[in-house]
N, C-alpha and C positions, 0 to 999 in steps of 0.2 A: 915378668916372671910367670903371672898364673895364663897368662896366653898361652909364652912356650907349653905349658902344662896341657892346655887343653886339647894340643896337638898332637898330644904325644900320646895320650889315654888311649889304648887300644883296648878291646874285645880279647885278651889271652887267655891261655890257661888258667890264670890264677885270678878272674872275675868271672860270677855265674853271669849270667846274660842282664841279670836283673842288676846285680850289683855294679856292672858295667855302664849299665843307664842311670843310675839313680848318680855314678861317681861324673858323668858328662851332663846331667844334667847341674848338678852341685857347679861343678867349675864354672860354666856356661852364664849360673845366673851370680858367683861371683864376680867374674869380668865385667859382666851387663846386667850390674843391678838395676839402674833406670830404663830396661827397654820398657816404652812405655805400650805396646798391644803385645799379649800374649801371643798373636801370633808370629810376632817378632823373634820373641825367644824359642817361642814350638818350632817354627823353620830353623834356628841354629840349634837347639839340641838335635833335631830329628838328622840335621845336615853331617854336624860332630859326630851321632852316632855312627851312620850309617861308614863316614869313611877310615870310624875305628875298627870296623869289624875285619876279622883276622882270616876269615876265609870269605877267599875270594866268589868262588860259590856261590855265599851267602850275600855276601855286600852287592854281588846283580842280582838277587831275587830281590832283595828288599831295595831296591834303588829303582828299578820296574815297579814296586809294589806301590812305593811312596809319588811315584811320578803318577801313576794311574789314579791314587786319590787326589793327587794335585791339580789334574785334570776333571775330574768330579767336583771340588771346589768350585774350579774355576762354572763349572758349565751350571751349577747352582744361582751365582750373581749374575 
């Protein structure tokens, strides 16, 4: 049940942007409360948000954006 939910949280009219993250990040670490490296869970909220967002627009800027720092990550280690 809180899975179907987390799939289904989209970016609409009726969440600020803020409140749209904070409600994907809440589900996220209900489903997975034992991930056990934050960046377990930073990669599914960041993944959850990005494919709830309601314009399309937006969801490739930030999908470019987040891939370019995941690439900065990487070339860090």
């Amino acid at each position: 049940m809180m899975n179907h939910k987390v799939h289904h949280v989209t970016k609409s009219h009726g969440y600020t942007i803020v409140d749209y993250g904070e409600k994907v990040t809440q589900l996220v670490k209900q489903i997975f409360p034992k991930t056990e490296t934050s960046d377990d869970i930073d990669r599914l909220i960041q993944d959850r948000f990005l494919e709830g967002l309601y314009n399309q627009r937006l969801r490739e800027k930030v999908r470019a954006k987040m891939l370019k720092m995941r690439q900065i990550e990487t070339e860090k280690v």
